[in-house]
N, C-alpha and C positions, 0 to 999 in steps of 0.2 A: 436615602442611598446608603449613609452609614450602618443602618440597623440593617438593610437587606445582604450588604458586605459581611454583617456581623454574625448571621445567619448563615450563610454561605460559610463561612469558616467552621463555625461550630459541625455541619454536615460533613464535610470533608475531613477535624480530624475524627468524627465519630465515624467514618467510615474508614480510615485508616490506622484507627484505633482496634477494627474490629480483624481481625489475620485471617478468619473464615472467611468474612465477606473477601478481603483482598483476595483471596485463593479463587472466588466465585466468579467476581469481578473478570480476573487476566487472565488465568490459568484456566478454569475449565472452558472459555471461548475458545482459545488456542487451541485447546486439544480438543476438543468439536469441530473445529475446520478444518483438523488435519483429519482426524476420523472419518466424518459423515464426506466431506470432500471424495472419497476415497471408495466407500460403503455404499453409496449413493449412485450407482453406476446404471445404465439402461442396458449394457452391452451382455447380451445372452451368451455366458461359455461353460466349457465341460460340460457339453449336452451328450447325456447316455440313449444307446440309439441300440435298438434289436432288430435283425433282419431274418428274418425266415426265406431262403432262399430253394423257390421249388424247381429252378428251371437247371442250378449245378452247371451252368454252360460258361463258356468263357466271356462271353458279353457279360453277363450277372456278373462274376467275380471281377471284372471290370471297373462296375460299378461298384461294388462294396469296396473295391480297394479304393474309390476317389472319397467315402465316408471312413475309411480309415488312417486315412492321411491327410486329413482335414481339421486345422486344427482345434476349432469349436469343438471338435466331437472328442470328449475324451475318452467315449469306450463307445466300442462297436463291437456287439454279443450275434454272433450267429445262433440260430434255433433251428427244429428240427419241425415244429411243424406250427400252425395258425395257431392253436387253442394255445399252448405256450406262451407264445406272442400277447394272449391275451390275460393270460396270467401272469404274466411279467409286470403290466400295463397297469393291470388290476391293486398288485403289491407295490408298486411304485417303486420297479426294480428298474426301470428304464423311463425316459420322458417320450419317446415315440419307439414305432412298431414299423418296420416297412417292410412289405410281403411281397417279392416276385412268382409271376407267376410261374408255370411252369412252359407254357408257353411261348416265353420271353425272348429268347434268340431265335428259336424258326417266325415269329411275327414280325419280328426287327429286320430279318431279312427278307421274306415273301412279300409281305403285306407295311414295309415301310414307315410300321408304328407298331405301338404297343402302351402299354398301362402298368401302370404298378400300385397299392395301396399303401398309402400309408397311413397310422393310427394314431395321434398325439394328444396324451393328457393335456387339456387344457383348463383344468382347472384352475390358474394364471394365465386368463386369455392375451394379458398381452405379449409372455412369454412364450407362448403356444404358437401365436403372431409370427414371432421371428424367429422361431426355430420351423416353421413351414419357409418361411425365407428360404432361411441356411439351407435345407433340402431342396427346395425348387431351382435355388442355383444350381447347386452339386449336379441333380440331373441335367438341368439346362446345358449347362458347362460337357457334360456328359455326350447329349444328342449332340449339341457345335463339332465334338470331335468325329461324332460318327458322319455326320456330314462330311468334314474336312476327308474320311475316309474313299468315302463313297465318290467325294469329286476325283478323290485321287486316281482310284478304280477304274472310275467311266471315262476317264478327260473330258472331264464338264467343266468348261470354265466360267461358266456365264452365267452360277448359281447366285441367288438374288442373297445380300447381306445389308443389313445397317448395324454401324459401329456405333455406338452411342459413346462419348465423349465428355464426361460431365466434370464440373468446374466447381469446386464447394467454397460459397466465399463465405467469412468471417470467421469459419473454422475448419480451413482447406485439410486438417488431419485428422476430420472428425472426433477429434479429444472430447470427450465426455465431461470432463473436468472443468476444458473452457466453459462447458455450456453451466453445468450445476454450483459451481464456487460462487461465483457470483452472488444466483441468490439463498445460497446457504447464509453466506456473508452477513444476508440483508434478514432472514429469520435470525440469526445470534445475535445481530442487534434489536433486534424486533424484543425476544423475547426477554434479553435483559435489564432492556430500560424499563418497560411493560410490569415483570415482576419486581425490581424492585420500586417505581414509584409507585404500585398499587397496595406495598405493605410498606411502604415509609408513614406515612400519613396515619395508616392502621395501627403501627407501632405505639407511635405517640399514643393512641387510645387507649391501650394496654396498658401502657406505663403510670398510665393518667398524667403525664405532662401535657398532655391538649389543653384540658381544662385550666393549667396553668395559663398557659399561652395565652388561650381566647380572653381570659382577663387582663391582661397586659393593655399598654396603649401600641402596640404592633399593629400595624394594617392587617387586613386581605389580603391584600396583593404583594406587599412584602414578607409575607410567613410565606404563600403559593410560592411566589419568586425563589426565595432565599432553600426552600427545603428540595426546588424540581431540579436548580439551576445545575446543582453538581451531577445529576444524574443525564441531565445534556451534553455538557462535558466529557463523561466518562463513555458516551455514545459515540460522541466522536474519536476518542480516543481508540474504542473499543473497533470503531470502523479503520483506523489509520493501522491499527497492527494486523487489524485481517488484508486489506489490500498488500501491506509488504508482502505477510506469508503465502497470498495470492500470485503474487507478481513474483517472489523468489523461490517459493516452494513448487506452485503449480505451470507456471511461465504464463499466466492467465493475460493475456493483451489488453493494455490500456492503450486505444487511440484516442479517445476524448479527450475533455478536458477536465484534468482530475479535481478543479477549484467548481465544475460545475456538478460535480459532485459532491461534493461540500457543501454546496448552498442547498440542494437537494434533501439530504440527510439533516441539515442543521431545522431545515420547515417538518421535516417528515418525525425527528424525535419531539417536537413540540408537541406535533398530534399523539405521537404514542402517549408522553408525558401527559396529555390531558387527558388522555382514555384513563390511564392510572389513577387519575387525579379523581377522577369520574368512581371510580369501583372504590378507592379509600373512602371516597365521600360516603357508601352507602353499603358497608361493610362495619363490624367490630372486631374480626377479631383477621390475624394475618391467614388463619389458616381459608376463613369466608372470603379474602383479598387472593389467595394464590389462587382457587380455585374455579372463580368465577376468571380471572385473566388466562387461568389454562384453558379454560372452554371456549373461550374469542380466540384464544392462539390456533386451536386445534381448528377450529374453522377458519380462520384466515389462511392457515397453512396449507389446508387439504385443498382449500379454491382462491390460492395464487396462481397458482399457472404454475406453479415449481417442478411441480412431478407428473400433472398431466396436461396437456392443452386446453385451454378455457375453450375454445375453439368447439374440441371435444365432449363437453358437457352440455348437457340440457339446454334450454332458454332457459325456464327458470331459474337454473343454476348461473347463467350468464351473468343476467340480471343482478341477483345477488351478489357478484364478482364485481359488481360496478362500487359498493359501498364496501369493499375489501381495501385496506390501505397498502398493503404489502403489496397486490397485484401490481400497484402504479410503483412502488418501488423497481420491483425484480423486472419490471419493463424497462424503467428506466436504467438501469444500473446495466443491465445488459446492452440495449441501446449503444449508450456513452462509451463503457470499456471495448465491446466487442464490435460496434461498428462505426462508430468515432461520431455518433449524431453531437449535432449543437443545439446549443439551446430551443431553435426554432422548431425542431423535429421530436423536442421533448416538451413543449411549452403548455399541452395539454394535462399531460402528469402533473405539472410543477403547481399549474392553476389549480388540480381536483386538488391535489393534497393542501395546498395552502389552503383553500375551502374548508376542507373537513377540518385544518388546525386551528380555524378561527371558529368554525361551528363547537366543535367539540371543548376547546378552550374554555369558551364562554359558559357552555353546560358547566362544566367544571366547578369553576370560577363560583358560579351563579348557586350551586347545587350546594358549596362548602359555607357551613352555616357559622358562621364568625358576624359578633353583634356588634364590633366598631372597625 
């Protein structure tokens, strides 16, 4: 225990000896959570919208007025005829195109409907997605008042409606923030224990202090111990100042329980720590150690579920999401803050990742070749 104590100390002041790393360590997490927190948004606005209006009636100007004073839409271009419209689209001077006809108000009155086109880049389908949204309410919204018109007109009272009512729980303000903080949180610490335990180990090779080491009467498991221990630490450390600025910066709601979030994180940096542990072992140099832990980051990150729904992807790619550690993170971490689950409702997560921290530990362990 003395010598793993002794080890531990020497990591911590080489780490606080070093001022870059301190700046990497505190500072660049902070300003990533404030950033990407921020950057990271779903919500579709300043959508550019071109109308070529044939019909010049007052219903049409109507309508263009409800995409004028809407406040997604931050510019609304009248045109003078379709081919425009399609040059517009083409140049990528507008995100959609909507063309009245010209028939537009004698149909809306005789024949009690009508159509209208519209045209939207979608080459970002899922932004094309909800900006067809945004317009299909506007109209929707549109025909409800010509309705209300129309009752008004005839004295129809007995026209059929349903009010839809809805109730948004765990994020009644739709905040975007609540939903991505979270697991922003949980890749900043992903990727910091990650990169530096997979060039701690690497370093020593470079330096040729290993070779010192491995001669020593030091263990195994107290070099492993003594070199990962501080880097679990600083994990949770690194989680403790993201949840404040979570909690005071974003108002991001903690109903859980925040110690079962600790225990969580504290099994889940073990696992990262071994995966690190795993790439030093079979790496020489730091630049073969960042490289190969960017390329498991990038895939973990892309099929966590952070940015699109697992739900949404392939089987195969499901599948694969099953052996993703962060997935059970950013489930869990959302779970606990956002809907105040206990233990009992997370105990599936808590089990995969203690799995994987004892499979992968042991590779680790097993794989780092030290002869007493």
């Amino acid at each position: 225990m003395r010598i793993i104590r002794y080890i531990i100390q020497k990591e911590f002041k080489q780490i606080f000896r070093d001022k870059g790393m301190l700046r990497l360590i505190f500072i660049l997490p902070i300003f990533q959570l404030l950033v990407l927190s921020n950057a990271a948004t779903f919500d579709v606005k300043n959508i550019k919208v071109a109308i070529v209006d044939h019909s010049h009636s007052m219903q049409s100007r109507a309508l263009i007025e409800k995409f004028q004073t809407n406040s997604y839409f931050a510019e609304t271009k009248l045109l003078n005829s379709s081919n425009e419209g399609i040059e517009y689209i083409n140049k990528g001077k507008t995100d959609a195109v909507i063309e009245i006809p010209k028939q537009f108000e004698k149909q809306l009155t005789n024949e009690n409907k009508t159509s209208i086109q519209v045209l939207i880049n979608a080459i970002d389908g899922a932004t094309a997605g909800v900006q067809n949204v945004y317009i299909a309410q506007i109209v929707q919204q549109y025909n409800q008042n010509i309705l209300v018109e129309n009752q008004s007109l005839t004295g129809n009272k007995n026209l059929s409606r349903i009010e839809v009512i809805p109730s948004f729980w765990y994020n009644n303000t739709l905040n975007y923030k609540t939903f991505m903080v979270p697991g922003i949180l949980v890749l900043l610490v992903t990727m910091l224990t990650l990169f530096l335990s997979s060039m701690n180990i690497v370093r020593e090779k470079e330096l040729g202090t290993l070779e010192q080491i491995n001669v020593t009467p030091i263990k195994k498991h107290q070099f492993i111990i003594g070199k990962l221990f501080p880097f679990w630490v600083l994990g949770l450390v690194i989680l403790t100042i993201g949840l404040l600025i979570a909690k005071l910066v974003f108002n991001v709601p903690m109903l859980g329980n925040i110690f079962l979030v600790y225990l969580f994180t504290a099994i889940y940096l073990l696992l990262i720590l071994g995966i690190g542990l795993f790439i030093s072992n079979h790496t020489e140099t730091q630049q073969q150690a960042m490289f190969i832990a960017w390329f498991f980051m990038v895939i973990f990150i892309l099929m966590s579920g952070l940015f699109t729904p697992i739900e949404s992807m392939p089987k195969w790619a499901q599948n694969i999401t099953l052996f993703n550690p962060i997935r059970y993170f950013v489930e869990f971490i959302r779970m606990v803050l956002l809907k105040g689950a206990g233990l009992q409702e997370v105990l599936i997560n808590l089990s995969i990742i203690t799995a994987f921290a004892i499979t992968i530990n042991g590779l680790a362990v097993w794989s780092y070749r030290k002869t007493n």
